[in-house]
Every structure is written in C-alpha cells, then in structure tokens.
MISELO-604333 format. One record per atom (N, C-alpha, C): x, y, z. Coordinates in pm, whole numbers, padded with zeros to 5 digits, always signed. Each point is the difference from the previous one (the first is absolute). Layout:
% residues N
XYZ...
***
This chain:
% residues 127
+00257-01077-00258-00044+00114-00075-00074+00095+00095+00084+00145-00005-00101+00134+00074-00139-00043-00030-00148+00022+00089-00073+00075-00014-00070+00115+00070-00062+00078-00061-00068+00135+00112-00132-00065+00043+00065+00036+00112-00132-00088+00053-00105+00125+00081+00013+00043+00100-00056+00136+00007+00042+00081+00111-00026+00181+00018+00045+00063+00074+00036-00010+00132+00114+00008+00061+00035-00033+00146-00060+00031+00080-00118+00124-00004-00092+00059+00079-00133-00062+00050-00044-00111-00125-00077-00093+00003+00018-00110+00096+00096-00003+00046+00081-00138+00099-00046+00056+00112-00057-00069+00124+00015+00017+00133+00052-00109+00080+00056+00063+00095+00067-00115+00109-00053-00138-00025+00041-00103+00050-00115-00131-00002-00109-00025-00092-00003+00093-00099-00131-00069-00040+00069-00061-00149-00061-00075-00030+00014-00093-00151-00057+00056-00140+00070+00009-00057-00060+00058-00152+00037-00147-00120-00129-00059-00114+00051-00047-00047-00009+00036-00159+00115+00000-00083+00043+00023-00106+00015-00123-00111-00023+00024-00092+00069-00098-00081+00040+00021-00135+00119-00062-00006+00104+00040-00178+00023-00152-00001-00060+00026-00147+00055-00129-00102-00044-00138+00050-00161+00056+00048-00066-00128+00063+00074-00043+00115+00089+00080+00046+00021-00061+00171-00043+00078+00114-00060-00046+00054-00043+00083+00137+00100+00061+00076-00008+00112+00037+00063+00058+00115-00020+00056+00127+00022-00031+00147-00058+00055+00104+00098+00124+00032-00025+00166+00030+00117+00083+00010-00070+00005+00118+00096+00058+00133+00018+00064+00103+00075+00127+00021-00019+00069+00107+00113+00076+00054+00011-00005+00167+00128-00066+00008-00016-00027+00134+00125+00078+00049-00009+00077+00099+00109+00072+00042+00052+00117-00072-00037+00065-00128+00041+00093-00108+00002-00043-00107+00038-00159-00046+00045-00037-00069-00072-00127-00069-00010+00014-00139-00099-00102-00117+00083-00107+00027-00112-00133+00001+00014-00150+00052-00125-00028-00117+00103-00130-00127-00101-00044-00034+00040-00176-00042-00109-00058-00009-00008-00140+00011-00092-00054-00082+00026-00133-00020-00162-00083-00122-00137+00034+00073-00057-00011-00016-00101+00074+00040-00120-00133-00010+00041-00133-00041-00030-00106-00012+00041-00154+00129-00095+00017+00061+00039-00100+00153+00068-00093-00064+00130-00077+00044+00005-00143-00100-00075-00099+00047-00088-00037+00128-00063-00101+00015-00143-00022-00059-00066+00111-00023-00165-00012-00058-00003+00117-00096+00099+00129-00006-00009+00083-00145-00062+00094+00062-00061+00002+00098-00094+00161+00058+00106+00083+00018-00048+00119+00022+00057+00138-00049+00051+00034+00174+00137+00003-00029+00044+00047+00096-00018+00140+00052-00025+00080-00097-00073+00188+00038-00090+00018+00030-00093-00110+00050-00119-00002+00086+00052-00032+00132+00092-00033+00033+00044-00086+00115-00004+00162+00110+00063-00011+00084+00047+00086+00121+00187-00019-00007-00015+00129-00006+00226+00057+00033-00001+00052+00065+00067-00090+00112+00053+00049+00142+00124-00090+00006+00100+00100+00074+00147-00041+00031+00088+00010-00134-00046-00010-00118+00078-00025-00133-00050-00126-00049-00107-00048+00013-00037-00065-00047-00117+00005-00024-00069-00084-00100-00144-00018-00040-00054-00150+00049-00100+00011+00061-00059-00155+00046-00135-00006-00133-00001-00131-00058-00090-00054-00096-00114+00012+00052-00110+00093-00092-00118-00011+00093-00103-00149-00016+00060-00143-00080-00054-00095-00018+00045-00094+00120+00097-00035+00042+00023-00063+00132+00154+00058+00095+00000+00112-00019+00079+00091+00067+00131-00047+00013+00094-00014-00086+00161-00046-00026-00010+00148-00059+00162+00003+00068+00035+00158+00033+00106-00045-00103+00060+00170-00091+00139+00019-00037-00018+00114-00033+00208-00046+00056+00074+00129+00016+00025+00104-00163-00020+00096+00021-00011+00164-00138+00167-00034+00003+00093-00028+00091+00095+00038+00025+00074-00153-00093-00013-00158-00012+00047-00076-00077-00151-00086-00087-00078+00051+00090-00119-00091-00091-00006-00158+00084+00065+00003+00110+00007-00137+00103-00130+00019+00044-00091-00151-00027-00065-00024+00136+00009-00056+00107-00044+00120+00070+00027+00003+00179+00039-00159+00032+00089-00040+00063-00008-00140+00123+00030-00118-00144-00001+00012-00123+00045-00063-00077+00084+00080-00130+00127+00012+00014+00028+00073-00077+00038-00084-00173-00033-00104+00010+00025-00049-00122-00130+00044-00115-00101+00033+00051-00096+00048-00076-00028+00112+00011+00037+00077-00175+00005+00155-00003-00110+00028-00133+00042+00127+00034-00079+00087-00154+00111+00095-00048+00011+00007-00128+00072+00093-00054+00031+00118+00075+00096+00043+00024+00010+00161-00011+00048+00078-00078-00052+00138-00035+00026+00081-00110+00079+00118+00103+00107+00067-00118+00057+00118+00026-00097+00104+00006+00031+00114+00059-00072+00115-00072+00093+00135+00031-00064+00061-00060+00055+00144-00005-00075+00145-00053+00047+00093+00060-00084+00131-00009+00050+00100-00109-00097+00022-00095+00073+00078-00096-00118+00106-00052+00076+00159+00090-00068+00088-00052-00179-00009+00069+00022-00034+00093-00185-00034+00123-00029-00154-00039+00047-00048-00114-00087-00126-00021+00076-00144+00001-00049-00113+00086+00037-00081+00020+00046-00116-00129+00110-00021-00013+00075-00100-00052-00013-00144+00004-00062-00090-00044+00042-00151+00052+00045-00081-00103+00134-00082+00039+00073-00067-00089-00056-00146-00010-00092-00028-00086-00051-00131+00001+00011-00056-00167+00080-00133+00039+00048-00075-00130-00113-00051-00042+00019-00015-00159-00083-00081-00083-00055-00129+00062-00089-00029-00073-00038-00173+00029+00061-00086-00051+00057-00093+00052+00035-00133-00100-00076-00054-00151+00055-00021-00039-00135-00048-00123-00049-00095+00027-00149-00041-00030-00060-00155+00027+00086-00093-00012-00037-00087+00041+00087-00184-00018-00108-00065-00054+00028-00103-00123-00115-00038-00030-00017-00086+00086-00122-00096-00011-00016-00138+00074+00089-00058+00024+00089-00066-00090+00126-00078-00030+00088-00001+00068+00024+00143+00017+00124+00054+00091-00048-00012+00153-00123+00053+00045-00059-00014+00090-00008-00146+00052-00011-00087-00080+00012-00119+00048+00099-00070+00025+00116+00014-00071+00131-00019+00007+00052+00093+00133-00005+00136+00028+00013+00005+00110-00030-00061+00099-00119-00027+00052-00107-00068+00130+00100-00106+00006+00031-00063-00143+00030-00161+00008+00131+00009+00065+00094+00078-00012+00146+00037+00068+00012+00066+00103-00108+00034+00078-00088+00019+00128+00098+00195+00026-00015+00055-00112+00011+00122-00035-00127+00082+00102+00061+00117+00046-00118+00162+00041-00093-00001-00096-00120+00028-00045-00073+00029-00092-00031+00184+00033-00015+00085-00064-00082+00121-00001-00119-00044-00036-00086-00057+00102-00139-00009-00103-00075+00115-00070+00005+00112+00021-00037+00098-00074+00034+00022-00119+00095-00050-00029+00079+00007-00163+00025-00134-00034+00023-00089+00059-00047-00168-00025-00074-00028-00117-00091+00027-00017-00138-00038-00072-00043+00128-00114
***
C-alpha cells in the first residue's frame, strides 16, 4: 500500500529520515538522486537504523554497527540477514513508499506450533 511520506526536498544525500505507516518503521534516504527505503528496525536488537550513519548505500546500526545495503536490505559480509525493502516513488514533490500491511498476530498456539516445526518466527507479530 502507497504512502506519502514527505517532500523530496526534505531528503538530503546520506542522511536518514525515519517515518512510520501502519506501525512500521521506516528509514528513507537519498542516495545519488534517488529515494532508498528500508525497515527502519535492526533485526538483531530493534534499534533504529536512522540513527545509524549512510555511507556507500548503506546504513551501519548505530547499536553494534552491522551495515545494510538501501539497495537489497543485505547485511554487509552476511547476506542471509536482511531488512525489508520498500519501493518508492515521486509524485508531484512528494515521496511515495510502498509498504505492505502487517501480518495479523498468531496467537500463542500457532506460535508454538511454529517454534515446534522449527519455523522463522516474526517476533514482532509473534506475540
């Protein structure tokens, strides 16, 4: 789902802006001309990746500095661990970002039945 997130003029090179729709965080950039946006949620400890530092196309975590790429959401030197990335787009000065709904909760039950079939958990929507 579109949201407006805010004017393209507001964006500078490297620096991090964070947003959020529908209770999900968002970190926006503009790196090179062009809007880069990502979870805005570290997956190892949850700190805010738009505090971090963007350099190269990427953002390094300002909690123990694991970098990822604006460009797939890979972190650096391990690419099996990512963060979402969102589309975006410019409409009329103001920035676009295509970020899907949330899953719906799982109750306990399910949650446990997953773990037990040694299932991914989202712990954020887990519980």
């Amino acid at each position: 789902m579109w949201h407006r997130a805010l004017p393209v003029s507001e964006l500078t090179e490297n620096n991090a802006q964070r947003l959020t729709f529908d209770s999900q965080d968002v970190c926006l950039t503009l790196i090179d001309g062009r809007v880069h946006a990502i979870s805005d949620v570290c997956p190892h400890r949850g700190a805010s990746l738009s505090e971090g530092i963007v350099r190269d196309g990427c953002v390094t975590c300002p909690s123990h500095l694991w970098r990822f790429s604006f460009l797939d959401g890979a972190k650096q030197a391990d690419d099996r661990t990512r963060v979402p990335v969102y589309p975006t787009r410019i409409v009329d000065g103001v920035v676009e970002v295509d970020v899907p709904p949330l899953p719906p909760q799982r109750s306990l039950r399910e949650v446990l039945l997953a773990h037990a079939r040694g299932e991914s958990l989202d712990e954020r929507r887990a519980m």
